[in-house]
N, CA, C and O atoms as a Maestro MAE file, in Angstrom:
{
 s_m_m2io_version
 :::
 2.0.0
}

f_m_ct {
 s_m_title
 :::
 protein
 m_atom[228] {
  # First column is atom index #
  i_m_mmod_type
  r_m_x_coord
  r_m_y_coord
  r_m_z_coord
  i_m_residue_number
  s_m_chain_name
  s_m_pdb_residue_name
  s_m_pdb_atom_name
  i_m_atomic_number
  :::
  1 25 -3.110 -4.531 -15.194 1 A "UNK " " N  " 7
  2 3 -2.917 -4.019 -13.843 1 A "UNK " " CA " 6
  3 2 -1.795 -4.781 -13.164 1 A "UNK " " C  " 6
  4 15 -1.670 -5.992 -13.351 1 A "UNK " " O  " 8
  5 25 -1.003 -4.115 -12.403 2 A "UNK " " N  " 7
  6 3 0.123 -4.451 -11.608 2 A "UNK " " CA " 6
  7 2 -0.707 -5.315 -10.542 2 A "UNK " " C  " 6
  8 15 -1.859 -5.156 -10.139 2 A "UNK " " O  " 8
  9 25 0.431 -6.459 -10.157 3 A "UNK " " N  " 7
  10 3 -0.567 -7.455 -8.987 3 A "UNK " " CA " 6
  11 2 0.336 -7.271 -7.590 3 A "UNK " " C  " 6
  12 15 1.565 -7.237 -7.527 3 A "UNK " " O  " 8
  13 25 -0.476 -7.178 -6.653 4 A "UNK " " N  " 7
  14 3 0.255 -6.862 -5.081 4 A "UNK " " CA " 6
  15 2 1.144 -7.797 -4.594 4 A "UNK " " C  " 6
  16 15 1.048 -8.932 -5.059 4 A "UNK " " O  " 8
  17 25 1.895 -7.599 -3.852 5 A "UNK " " N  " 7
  18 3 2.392 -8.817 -3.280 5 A "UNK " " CA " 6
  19 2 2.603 -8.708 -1.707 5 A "UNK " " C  " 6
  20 15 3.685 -8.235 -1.360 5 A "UNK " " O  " 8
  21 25 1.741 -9.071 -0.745 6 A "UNK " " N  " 7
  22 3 1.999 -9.163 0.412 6 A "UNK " " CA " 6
  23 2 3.411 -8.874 0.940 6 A "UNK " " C  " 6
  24 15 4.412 -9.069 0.250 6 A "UNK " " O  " 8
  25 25 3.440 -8.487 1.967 7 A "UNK " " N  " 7
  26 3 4.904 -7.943 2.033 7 A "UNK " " CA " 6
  27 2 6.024 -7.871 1.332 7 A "UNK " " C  " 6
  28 15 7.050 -8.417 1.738 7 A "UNK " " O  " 8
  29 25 5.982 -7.275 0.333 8 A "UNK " " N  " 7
  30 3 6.680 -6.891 -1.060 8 A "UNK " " CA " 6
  31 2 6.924 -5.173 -0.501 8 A "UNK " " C  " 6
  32 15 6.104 -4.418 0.021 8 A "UNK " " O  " 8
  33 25 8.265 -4.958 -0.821 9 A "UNK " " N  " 7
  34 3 8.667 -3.640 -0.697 9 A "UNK " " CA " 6
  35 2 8.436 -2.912 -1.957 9 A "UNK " " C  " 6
  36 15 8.352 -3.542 -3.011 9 A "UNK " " O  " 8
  37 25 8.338 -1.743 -1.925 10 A "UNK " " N  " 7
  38 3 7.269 -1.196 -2.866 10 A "UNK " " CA " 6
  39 2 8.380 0.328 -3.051 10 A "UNK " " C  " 6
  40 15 9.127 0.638 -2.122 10 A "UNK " " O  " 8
  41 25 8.348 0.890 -3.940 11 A "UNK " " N  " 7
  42 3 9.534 2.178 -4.189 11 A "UNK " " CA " 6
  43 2 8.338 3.516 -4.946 11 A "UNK " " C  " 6
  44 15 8.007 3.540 -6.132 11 A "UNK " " O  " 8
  45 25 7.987 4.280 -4.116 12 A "UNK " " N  " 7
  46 3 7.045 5.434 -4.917 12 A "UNK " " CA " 6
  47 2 7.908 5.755 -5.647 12 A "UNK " " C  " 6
  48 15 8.974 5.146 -5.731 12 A "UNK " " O  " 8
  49 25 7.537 7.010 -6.465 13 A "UNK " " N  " 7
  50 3 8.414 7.540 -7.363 13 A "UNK " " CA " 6
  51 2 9.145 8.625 -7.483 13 A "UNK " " C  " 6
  52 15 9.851 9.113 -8.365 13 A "UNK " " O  " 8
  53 25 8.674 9.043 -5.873 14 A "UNK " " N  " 7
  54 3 9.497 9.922 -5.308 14 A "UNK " " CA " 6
  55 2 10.898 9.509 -4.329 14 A "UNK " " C  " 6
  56 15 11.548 10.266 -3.609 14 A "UNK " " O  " 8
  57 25 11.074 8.230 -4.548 15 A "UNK " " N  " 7
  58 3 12.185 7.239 -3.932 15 A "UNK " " CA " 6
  59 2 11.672 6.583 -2.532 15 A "UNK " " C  " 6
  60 15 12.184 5.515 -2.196 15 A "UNK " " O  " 8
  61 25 10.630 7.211 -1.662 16 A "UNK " " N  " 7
  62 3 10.693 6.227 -0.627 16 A "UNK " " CA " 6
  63 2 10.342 5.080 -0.176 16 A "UNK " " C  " 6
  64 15 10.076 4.448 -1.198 16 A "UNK " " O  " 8
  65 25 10.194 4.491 0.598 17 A "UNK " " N  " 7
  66 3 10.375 2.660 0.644 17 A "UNK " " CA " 6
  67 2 8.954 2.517 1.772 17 A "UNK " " C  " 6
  68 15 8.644 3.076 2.825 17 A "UNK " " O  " 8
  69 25 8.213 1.253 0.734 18 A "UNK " " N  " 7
  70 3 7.137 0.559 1.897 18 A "UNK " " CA " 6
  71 2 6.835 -0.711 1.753 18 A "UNK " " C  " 6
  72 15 6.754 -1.221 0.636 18 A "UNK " " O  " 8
  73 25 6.691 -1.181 2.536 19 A "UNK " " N  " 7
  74 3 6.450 -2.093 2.583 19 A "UNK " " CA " 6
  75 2 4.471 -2.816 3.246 19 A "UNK " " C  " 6
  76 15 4.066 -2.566 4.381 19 A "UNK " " O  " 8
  77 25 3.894 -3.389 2.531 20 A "UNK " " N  " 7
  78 3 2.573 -3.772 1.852 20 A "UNK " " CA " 6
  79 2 2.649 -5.045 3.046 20 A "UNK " " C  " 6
  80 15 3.256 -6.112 2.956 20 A "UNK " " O  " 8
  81 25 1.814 -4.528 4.180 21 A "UNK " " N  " 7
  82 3 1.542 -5.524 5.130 21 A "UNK " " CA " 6
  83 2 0.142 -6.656 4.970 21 A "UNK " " C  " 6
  84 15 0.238 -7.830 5.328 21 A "UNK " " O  " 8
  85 25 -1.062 -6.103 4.408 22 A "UNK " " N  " 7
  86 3 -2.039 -6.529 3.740 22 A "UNK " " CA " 6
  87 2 -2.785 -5.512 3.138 22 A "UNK " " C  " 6
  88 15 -2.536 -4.327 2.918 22 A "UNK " " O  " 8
  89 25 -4.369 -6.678 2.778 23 A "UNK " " N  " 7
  90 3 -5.118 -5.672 1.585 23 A "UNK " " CA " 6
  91 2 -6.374 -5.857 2.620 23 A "UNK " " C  " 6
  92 15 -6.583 -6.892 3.254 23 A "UNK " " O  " 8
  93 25 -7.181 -4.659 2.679 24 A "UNK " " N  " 7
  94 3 -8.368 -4.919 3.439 24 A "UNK " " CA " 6
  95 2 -9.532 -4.591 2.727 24 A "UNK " " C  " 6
  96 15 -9.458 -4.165 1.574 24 A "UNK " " O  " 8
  97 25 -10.510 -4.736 3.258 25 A "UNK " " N  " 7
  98 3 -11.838 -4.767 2.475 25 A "UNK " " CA " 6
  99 2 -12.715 -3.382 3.166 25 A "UNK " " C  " 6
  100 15 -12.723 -3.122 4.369 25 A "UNK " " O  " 8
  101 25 -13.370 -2.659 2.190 26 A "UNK " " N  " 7
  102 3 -13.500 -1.355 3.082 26 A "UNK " " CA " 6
  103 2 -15.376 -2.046 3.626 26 A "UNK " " C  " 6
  104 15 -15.752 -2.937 2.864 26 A "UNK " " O  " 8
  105 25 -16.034 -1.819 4.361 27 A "UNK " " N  " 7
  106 3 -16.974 -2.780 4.828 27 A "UNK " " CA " 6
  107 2 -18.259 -2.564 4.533 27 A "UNK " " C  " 6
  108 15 -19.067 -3.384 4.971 27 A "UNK " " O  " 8
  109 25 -18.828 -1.249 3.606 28 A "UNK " " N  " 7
  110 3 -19.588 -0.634 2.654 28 A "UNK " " CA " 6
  111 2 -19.851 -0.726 1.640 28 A "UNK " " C  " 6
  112 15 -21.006 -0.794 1.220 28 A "UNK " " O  " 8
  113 25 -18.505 -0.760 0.758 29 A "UNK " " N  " 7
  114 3 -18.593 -0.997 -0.644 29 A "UNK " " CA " 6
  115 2 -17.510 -1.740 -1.040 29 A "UNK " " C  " 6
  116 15 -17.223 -1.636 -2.233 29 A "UNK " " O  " 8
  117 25 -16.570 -2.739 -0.103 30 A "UNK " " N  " 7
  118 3 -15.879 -3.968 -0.397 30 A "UNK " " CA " 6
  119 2 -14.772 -3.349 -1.401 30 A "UNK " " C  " 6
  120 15 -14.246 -4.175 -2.147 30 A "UNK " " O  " 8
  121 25 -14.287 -1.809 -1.536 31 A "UNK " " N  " 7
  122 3 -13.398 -1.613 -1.987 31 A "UNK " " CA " 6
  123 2 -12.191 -2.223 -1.359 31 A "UNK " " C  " 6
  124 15 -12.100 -2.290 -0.134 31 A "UNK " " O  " 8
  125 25 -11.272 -2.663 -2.146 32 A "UNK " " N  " 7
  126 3 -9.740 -2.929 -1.710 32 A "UNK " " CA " 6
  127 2 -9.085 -2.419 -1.450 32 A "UNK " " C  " 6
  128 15 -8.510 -1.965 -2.440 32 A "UNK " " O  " 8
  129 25 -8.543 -2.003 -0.296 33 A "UNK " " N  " 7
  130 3 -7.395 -1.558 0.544 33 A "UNK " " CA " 6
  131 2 -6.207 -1.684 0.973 33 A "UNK " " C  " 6
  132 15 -6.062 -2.023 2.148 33 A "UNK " " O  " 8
  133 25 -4.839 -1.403 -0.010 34 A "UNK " " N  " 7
  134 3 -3.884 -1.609 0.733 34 A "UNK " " CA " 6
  135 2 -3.297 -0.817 2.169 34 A "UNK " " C  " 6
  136 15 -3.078 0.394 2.218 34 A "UNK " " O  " 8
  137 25 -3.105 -1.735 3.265 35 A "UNK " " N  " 7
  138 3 -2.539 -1.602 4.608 35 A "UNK " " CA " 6
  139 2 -0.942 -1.474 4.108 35 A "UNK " " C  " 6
  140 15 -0.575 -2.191 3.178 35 A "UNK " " O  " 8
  141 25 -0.180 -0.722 4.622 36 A "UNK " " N  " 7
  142 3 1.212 -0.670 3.994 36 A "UNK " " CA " 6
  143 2 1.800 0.454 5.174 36 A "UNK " " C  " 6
  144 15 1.235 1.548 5.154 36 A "UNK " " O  " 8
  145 25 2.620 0.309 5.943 37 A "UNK " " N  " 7
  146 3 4.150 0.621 6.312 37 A "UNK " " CA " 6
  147 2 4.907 1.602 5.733 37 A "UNK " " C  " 6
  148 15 5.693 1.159 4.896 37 A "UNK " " O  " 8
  149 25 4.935 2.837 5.904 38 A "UNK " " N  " 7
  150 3 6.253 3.571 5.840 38 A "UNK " " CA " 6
  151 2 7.700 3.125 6.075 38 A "UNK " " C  " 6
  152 15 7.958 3.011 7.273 38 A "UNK " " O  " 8
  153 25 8.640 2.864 5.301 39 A "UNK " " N  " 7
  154 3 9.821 2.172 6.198 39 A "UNK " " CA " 6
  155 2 10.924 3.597 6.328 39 A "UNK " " C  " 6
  156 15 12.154 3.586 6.271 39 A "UNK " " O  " 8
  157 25 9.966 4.817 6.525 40 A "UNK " " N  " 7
  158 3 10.912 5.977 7.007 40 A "UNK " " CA " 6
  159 2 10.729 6.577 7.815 40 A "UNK " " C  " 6
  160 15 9.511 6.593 7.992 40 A "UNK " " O  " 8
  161 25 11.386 7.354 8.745 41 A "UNK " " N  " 7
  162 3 10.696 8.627 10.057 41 A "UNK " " CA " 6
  163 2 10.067 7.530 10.436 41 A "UNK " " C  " 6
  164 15 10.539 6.442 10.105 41 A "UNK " " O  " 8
  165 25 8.671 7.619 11.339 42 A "UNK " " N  " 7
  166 3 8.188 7.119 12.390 42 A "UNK " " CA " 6
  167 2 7.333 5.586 11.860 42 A "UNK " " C  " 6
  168 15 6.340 5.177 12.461 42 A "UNK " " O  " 8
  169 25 7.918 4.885 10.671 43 A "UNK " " N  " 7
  170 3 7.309 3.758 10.428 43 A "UNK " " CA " 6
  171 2 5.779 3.625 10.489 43 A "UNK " " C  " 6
  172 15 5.268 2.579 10.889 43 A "UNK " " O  " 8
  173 25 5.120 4.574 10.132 44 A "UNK " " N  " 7
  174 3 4.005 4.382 11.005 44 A "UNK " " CA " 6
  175 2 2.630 3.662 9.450 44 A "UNK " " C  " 6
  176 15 2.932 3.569 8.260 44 A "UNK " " O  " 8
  177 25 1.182 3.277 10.101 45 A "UNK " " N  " 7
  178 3 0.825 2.715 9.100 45 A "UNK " " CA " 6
  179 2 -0.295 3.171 8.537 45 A "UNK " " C  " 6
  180 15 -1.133 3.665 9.292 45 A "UNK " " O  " 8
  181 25 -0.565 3.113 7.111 46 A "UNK " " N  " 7
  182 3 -1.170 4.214 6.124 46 A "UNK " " CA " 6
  183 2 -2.261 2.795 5.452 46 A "UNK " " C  " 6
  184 15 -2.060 1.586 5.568 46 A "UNK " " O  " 8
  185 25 -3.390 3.499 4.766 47 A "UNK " " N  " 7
  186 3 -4.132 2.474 4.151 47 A "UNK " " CA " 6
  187 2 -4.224 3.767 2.709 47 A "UNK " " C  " 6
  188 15 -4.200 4.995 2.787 47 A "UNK " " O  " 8
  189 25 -4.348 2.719 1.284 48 A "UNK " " N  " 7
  190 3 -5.020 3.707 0.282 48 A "UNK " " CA " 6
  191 2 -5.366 2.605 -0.576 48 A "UNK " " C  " 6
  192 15 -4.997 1.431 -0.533 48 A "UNK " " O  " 8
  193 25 -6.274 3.304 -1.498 49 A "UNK " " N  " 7
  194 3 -7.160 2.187 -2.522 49 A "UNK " " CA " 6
  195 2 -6.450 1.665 -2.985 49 A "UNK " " C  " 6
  196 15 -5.361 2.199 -3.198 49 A "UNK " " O  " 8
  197 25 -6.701 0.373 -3.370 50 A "UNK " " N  " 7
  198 3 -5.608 -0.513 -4.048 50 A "UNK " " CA " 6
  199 2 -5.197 -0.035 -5.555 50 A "UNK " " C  " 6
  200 15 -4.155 -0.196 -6.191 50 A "UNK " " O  " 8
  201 25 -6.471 0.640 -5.886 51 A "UNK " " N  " 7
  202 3 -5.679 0.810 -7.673 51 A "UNK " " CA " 6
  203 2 -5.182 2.140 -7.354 51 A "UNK " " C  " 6
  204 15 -4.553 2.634 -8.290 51 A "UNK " " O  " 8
  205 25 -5.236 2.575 -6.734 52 A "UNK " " N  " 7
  206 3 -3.978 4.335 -6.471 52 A "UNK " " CA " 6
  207 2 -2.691 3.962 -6.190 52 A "UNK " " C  " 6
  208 15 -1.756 4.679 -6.548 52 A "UNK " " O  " 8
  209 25 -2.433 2.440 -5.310 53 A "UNK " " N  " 7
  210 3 -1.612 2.732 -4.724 53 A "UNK " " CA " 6
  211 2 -0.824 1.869 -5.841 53 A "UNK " " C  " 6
  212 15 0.195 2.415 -6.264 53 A "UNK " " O  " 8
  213 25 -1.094 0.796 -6.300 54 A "UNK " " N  " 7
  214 3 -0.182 0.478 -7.208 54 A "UNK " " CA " 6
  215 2 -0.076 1.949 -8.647 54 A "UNK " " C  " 6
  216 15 1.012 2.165 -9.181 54 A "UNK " " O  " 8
  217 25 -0.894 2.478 -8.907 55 A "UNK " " N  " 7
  218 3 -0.505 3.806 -9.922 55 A "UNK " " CA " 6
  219 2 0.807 4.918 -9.114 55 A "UNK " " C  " 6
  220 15 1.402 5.899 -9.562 55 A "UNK " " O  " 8
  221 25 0.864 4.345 -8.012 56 A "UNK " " N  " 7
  222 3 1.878 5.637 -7.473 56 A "UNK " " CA " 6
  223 2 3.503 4.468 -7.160 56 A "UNK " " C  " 6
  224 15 4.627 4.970 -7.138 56 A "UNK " " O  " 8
  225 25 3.344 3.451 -7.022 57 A "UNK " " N  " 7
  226 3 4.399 2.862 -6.594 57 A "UNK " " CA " 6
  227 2 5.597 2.579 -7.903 57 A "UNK " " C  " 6
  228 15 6.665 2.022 -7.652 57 A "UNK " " O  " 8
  :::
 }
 m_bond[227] {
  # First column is bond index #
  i_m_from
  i_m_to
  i_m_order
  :::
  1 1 2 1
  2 2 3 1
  3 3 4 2
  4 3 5 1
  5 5 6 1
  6 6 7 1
  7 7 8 2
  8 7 9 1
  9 9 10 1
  10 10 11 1
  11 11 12 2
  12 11 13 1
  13 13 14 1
  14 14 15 1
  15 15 16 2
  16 15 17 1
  17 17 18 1
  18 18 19 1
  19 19 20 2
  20 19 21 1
  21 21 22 1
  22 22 23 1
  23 23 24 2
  24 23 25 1
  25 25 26 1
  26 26 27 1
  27 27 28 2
  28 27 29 1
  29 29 30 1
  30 30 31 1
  31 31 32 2
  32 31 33 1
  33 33 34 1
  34 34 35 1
  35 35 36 2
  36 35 37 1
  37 37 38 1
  38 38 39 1
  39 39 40 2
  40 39 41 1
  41 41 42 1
  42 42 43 1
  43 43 44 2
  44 43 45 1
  45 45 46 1
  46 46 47 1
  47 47 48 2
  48 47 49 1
  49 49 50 1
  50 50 51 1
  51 51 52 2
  52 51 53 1
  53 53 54 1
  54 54 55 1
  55 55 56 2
  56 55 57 1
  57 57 58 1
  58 58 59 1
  59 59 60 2
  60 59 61 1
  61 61 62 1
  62 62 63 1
  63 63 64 2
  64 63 65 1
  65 65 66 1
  66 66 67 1
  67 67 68 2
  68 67 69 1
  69 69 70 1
  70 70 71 1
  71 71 72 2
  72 71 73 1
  73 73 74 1
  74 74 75 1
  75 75 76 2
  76 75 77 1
  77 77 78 1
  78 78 79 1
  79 79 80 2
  80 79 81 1
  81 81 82 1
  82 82 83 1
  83 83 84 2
  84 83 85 1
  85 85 86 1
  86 86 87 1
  87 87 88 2
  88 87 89 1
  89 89 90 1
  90 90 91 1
  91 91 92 2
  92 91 93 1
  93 93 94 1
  94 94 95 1
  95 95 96 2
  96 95 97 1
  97 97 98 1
  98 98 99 1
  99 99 100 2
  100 99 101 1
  101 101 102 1
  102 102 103 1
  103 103 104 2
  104 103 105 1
  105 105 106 1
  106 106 107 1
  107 107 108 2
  108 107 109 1
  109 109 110 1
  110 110 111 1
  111 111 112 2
  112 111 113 1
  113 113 114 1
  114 114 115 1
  115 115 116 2
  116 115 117 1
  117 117 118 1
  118 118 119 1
  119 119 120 2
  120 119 121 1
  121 121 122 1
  122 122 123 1
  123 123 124 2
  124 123 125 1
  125 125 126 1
  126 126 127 1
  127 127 128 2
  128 127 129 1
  129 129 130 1
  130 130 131 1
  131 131 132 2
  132 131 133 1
  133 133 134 1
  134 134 135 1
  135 135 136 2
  136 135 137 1
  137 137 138 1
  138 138 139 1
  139 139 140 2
  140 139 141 1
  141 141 142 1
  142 142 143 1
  143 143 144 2
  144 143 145 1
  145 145 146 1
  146 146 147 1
  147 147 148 2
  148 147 149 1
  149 149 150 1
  150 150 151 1
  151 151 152 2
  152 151 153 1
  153 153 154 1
  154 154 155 1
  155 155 156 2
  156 155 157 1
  157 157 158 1
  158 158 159 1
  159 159 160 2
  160 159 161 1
  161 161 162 1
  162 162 163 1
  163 163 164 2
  164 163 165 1
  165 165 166 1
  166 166 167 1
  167 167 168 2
  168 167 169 1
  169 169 170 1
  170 170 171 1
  171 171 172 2
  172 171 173 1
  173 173 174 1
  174 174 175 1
  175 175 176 2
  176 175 177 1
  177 177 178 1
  178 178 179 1
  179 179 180 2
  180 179 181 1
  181 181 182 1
  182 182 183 1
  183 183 184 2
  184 183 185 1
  185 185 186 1
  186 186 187 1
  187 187 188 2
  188 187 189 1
  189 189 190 1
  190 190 191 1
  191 191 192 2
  192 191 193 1
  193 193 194 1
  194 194 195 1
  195 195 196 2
  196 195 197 1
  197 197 198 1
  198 198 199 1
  199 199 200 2
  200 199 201 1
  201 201 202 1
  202 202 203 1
  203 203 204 2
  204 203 205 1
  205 205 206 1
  206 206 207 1
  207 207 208 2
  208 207 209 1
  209 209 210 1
  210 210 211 1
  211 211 212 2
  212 211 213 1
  213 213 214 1
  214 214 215 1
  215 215 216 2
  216 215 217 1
  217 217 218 1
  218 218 219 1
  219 219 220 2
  220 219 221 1
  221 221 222 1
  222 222 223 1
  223 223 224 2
  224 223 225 1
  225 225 226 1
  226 226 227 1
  227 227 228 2
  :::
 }
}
């Protein structure tokens, strides 16, 4: 498995750019959550499971 890196810019594979502000804990079932930044259009901020989001980056 690919390992995160706190504010590490990140490239999907459709070319666009984010940047990985933290990882959160979901408060039910302690799944891992990356918190992460759009760095396009309205910057705005997105959360997805940690093992999706490294499979898409």
């Amino acid at each position: 498995m690919n390992t995160l890196k706190i504010h590490g810019i990140y490239k999907h594979f459709k070319g666009n750019l984010y940047i990985v502000e933290d990882v959160a804990l979901h408060s039910e079932t302690q799944e891992e959550y990356v918190v992460y930044r759009r760095l396009y259009g309205d910057c705005s901020l997105w959360i997805r499971p940690k093992d999706m989001f490294l499979s898409l980056s």
